[in-house]
C-alpha positions as CSV (number, residue, x, y, z in Angstrom):
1,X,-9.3,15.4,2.2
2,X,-9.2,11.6,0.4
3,X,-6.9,9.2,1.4
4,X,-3.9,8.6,-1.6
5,X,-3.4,5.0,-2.5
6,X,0.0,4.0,-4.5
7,X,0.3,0.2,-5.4
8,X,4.1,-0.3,-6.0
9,X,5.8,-3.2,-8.3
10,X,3.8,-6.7,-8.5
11,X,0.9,-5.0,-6.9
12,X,0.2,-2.4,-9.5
13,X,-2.0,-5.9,-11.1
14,X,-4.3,-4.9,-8.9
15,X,-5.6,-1.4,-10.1
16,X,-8.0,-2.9,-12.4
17,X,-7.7,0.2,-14.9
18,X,-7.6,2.8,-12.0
19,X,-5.3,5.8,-12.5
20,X,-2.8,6.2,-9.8
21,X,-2.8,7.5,-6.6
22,X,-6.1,6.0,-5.7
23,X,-8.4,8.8,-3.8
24,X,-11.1,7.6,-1.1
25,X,-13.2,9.7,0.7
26,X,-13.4,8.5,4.2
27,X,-15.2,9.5,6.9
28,X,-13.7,7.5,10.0
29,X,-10.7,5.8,10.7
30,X,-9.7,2.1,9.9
31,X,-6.9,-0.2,9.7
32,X,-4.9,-0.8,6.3
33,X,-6.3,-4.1,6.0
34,X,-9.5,-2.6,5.1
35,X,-8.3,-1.0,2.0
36,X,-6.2,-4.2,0.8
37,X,-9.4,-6.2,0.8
38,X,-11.3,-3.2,-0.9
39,X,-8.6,-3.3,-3.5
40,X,-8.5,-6.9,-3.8
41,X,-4.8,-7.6,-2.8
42,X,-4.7,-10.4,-0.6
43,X,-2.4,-9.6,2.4
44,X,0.2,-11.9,2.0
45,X,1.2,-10.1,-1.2
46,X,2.1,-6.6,0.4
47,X,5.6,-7.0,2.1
48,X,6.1,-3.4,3.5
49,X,3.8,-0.8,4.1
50,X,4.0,3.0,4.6
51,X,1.7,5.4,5.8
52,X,2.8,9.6,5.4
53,X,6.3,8.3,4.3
54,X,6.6,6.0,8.2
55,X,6.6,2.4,8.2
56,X,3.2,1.0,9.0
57,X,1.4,-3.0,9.0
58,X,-2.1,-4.4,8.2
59,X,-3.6,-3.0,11.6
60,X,-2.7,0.4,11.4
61,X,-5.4,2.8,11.3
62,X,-5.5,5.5,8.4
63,X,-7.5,8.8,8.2
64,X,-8.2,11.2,5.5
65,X,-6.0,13.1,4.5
66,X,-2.7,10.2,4.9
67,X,-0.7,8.9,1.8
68,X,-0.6,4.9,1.7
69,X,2.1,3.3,0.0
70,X,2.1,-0.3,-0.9
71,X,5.0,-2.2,-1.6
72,X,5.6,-6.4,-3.0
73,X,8.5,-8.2,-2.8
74,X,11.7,-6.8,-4.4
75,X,13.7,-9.6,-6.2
76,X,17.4,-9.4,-7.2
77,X,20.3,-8.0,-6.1
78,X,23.4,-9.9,-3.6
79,X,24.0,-10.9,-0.4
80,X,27.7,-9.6,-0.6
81,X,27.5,-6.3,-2.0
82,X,31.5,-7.2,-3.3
83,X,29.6,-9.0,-6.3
């Protein structure tokens, strides 16, 4: 079973044409860093990472079959929710 790859917001500038969810075939486990420098999104970009619906970072390892969700900054909104 592939590994599902969804680039979120900004990051989406980074599919280079690909259709969304990214599949990979994968035979053994690695971190999420692998996959960002696969893709070509530099680290410093992604601001939250999910793994199977869980927060995850850079170093956690991913198998077939897990859902990877990547997420960019979110801009807007208030500090004071009165506003």
């Amino acid at each position: 079973m592939p590994l599902r790859i969804r680039l979120h917001g900004n990051l989406r500038k980074y599919l280079g044409g690909r259709q969304e969810p990214i599949s990979l075939d994968v035979a053994v486990s690695f971190p999420l860093r692998y996959i960002l420098s696969q893709l070509g999104v530099p680290e410093g970009e992604v601001w939250t990472f999910s793994v199977n619906g869980g927060l995850a970072d850079a170093t956690t390892e991913v198998v077939s079959g897990d859902e990877i969700d990547l997420f960019g900054p979110v801009a807007g909104g208030s500090l004071n929710p009165a506003q």
